[in-house]
C-alpha positions as CSV (number, residue, x, y, z in Angstrom):
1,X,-8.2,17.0,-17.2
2,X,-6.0,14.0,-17.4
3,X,-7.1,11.0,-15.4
4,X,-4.7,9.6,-13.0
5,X,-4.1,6.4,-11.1
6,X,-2.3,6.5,-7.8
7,X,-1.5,3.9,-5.4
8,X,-0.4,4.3,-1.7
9,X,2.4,1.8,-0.6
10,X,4.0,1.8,2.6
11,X,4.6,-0.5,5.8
12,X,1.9,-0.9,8.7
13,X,1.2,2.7,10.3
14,X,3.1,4.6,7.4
15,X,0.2,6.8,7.4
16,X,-1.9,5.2,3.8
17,X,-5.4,5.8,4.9
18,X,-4.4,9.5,5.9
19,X,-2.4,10.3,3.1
20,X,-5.3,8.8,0.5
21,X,-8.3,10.3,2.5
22,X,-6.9,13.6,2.4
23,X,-5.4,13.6,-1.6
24,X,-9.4,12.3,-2.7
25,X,-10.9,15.4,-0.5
26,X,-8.3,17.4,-1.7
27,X,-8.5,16.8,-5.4
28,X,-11.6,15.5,-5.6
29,X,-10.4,12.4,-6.7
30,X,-12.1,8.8,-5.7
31,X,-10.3,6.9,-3.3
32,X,-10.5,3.3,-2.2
33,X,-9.1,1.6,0.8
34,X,-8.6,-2.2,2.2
35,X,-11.5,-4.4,2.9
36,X,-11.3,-5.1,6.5
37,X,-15.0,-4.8,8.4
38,X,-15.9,-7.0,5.5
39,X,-13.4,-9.6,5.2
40,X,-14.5,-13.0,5.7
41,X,-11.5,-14.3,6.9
42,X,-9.7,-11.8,8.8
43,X,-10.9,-13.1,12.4
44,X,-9.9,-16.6,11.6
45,X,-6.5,-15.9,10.1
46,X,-6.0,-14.3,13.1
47,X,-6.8,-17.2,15.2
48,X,-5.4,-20.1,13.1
49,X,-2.8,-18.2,10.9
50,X,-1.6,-21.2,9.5
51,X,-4.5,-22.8,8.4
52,X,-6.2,-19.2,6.9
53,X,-3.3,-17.7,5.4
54,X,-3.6,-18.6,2.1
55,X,-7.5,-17.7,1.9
56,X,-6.8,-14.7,3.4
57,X,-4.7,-13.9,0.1
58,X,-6.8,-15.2,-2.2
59,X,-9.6,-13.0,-0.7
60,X,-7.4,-9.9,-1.0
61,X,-5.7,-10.8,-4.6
62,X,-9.6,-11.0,-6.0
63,X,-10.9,-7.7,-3.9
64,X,-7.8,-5.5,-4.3
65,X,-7.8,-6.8,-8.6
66,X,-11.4,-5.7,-8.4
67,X,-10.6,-2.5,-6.9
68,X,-7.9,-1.8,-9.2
69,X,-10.1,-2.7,-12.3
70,X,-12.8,-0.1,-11.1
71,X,-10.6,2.5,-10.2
72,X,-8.9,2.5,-13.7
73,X,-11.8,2.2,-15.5
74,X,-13.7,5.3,-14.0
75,X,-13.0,8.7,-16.0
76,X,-12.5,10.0,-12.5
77,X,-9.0,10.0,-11.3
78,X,-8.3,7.8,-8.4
79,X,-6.4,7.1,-5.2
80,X,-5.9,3.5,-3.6
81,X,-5.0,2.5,-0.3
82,X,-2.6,0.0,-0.6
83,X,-1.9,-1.9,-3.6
84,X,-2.1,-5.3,-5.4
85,X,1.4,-5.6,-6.2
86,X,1.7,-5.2,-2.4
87,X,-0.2,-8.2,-1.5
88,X,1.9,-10.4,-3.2
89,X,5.8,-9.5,-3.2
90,X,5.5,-8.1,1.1
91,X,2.7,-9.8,2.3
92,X,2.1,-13.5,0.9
93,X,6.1,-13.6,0.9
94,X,6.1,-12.7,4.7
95,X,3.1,-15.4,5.3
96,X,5.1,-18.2,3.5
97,X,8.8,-17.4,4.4
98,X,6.9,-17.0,8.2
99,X,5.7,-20.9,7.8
100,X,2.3,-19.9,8.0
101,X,1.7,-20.5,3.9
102,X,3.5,-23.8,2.3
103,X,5.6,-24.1,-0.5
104,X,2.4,-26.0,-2.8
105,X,0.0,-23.1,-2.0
106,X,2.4,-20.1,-2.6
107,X,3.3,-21.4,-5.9
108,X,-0.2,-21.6,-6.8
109,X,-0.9,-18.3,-5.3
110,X,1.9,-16.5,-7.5
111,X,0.7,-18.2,-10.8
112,X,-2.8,-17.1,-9.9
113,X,-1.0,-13.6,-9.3
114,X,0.9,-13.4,-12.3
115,X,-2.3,-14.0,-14.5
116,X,-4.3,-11.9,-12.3
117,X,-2.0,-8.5,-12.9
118,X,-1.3,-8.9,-16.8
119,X,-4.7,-8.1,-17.3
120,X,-5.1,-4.6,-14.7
121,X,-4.0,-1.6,-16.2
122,X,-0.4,0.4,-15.2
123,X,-0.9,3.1,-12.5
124,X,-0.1,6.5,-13.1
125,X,2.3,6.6,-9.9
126,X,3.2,4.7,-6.7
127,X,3.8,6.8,-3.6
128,X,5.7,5.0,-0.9
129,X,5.5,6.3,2.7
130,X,8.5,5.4,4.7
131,X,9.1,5.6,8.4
132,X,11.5,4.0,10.8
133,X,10.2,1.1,12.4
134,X,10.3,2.3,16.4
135,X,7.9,5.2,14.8
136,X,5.4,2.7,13.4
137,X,5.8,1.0,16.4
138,X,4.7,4.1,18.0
139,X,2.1,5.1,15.9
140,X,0.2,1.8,16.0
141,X,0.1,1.9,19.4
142,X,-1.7,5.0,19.4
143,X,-4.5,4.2,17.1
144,X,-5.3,1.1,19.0
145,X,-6.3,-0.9,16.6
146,X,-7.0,-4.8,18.8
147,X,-6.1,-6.5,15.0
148,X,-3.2,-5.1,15.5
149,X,-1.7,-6.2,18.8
150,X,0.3,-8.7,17.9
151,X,2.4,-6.9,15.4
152,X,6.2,-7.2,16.6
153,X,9.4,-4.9,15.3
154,X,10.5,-7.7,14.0
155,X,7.9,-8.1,11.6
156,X,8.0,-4.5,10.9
157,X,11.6,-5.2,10.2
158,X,10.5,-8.0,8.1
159,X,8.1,-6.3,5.7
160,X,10.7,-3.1,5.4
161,X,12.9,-5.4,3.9
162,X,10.6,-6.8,1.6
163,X,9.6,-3.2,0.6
164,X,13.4,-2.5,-0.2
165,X,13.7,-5.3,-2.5
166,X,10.4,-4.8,-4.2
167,X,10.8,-1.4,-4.9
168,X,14.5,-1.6,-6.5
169,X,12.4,-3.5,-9.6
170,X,9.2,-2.1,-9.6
171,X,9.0,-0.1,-12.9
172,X,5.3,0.0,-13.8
173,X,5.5,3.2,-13.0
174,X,7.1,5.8,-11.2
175,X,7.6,6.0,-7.6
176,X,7.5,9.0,-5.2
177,X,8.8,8.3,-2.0
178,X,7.6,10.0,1.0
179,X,9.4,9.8,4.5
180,X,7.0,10.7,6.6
181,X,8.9,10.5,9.5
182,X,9.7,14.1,8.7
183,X,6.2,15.0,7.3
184,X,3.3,15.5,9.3
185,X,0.3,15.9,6.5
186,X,-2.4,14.9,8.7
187,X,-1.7,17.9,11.7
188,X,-0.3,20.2,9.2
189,X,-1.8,22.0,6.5
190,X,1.3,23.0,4.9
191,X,2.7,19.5,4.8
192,X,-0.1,18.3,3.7
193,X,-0.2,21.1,0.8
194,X,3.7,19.9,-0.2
195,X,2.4,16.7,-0.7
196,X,-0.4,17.3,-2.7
197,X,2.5,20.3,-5.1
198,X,4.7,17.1,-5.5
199,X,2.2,14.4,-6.2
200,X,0.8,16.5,-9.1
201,X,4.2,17.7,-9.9
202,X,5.3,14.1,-10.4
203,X,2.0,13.5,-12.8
204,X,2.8,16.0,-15.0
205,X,6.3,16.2,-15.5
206,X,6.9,19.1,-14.3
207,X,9.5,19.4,-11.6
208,X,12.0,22.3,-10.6
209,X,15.3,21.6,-9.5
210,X,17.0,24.7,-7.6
211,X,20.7,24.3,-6.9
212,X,21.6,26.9,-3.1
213,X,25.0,27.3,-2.7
C-alpha cells in the first residue's frame, strides 16, 4: 500500500479537525493536529499580541516542521491538521501586515522559514476546505471556543484573501478543494464517504469524468 501525505488547509471553522479526525479513523491513517493545550505562548499572545507574535511563530514554525518530519517519515500514511506552509504565507503575513510583527522580525522569520521547508519532504496532497465567511462566523460561535472570541469577519476576510493568493502558486503538490459550505461530512455519512472516494481518487490518479447532457 502506498504511503500518503495529506495536509488539511482551510480558514478558522473550515471544519480541519473534523475532516482529519474522521479520514485517520477512516483509513486508518495517523493524523496530527495543532498544538494548542500545550503552547507556551498562546495565553500571552493573546494578551499582548504585539509583543508575543513573533514567538508565537517561531513556536509553531519548529512544532508544525517537527510534525511534518514525523508524519513523512512513518511508513504509515498520514493526515495533518493544518499545515506549515500555512503558518507562514496566512498567518505570520496577517500578524505583520496587522502591525502586531515588525518589519526586522518578519524578515528573519521568512529566512528561518525558507531554510526550515527545503529540508521537509513534499506532501502527497493539500485539501483546502472553503466556506463563506458569515458561515465560519457561524460555526465558531457554536463551538465556543473563549480563544476564539475575538475573531472578527474582517479578519476572516483577511485570511481568505491570503488563502486565494497562496493557493494560485502553491505547486508542491496537488490541491483538492473542498467547499464545505455544501458538504456536511461530520452529520453525514454519505458526505463523509464522497470525501473519503475523492481524496483517494486524487492519490491515485484515478478520476472519472462523466459528461450529462
Amino acid at each position: 500500500m502506498a504511503k500518503h501525505l495529506v495536509l488539511v488547509a482551510g480558514n478558522i471553522g473550515s471544519g480541519k479537525t473534523s475532516l482529519t479526525e474522521r479520514i485517520g479513523s477512516r483509513l486508518g491513517w495517523r493524523n496530527a493536529f495543532e498544538s494548542v493545550s500545550d503552547n507556551p505562548y498562546l495565553p500571552d499572545f493573546y494578551q499582548e499580541m504585539a509583543k508575543w507574535s513573533f514567538h508565537l511563530q517561531v513556536f509553531f514554525l519548529g512544532h508544525r516542521a517537527e510534525q511534518h518530519l514525523e508524519m513523512a517519515n512513518d511508513p504509515r500514511s498520514a493526515i495533518i491538521d493544518r499545515s506549515i506552509y500555512e503558518d507562514a504565507f496566512i498567518f505570520a503575513r496577517a500578524l505583520h501586515d496587522m502591525g502586531n510583527i515588525s518589519e526586522r522580525d518578519f524578515n528573519t522569520y521568512q529566512k528561518i522559514y525558507q531554510m526550515v521547508v527545503r529540508t521537509l519532504p513534499a506532501p502527497s496532497l493539500l485539501v483546502f476546505l472553503y466556506a463563506p465567511v458569515d458561515i465560519l462566523i457561524e460555526r465558531i460561535k457554536q463551538r465556543g471556543r473563549s480563544i476564539e472570541t475575538g475573531i472578527s469577519p474582517d479578519y476572516l476576510c483577511r485570511l481568505e484573501l491570503y488563502y486565494h493568493e497562496w493557493l494560485q502558486s502553491f505547486d508542491l503538490c496537488p490541491v483538492f478543494t473542498i467547499k464545505t459550505n455544501d458538504l456536511d461530512f461530520v452529520h453525514k455519512p454519505k458526505h463523509f464517504e464522497l470525501v473519503v472516494k475523492r481524496i483517494q481518487e486524487k492519490l491515485t490518479g484515478k478520476e472519472e469524468m462523466v459528461f450529462t447532457e
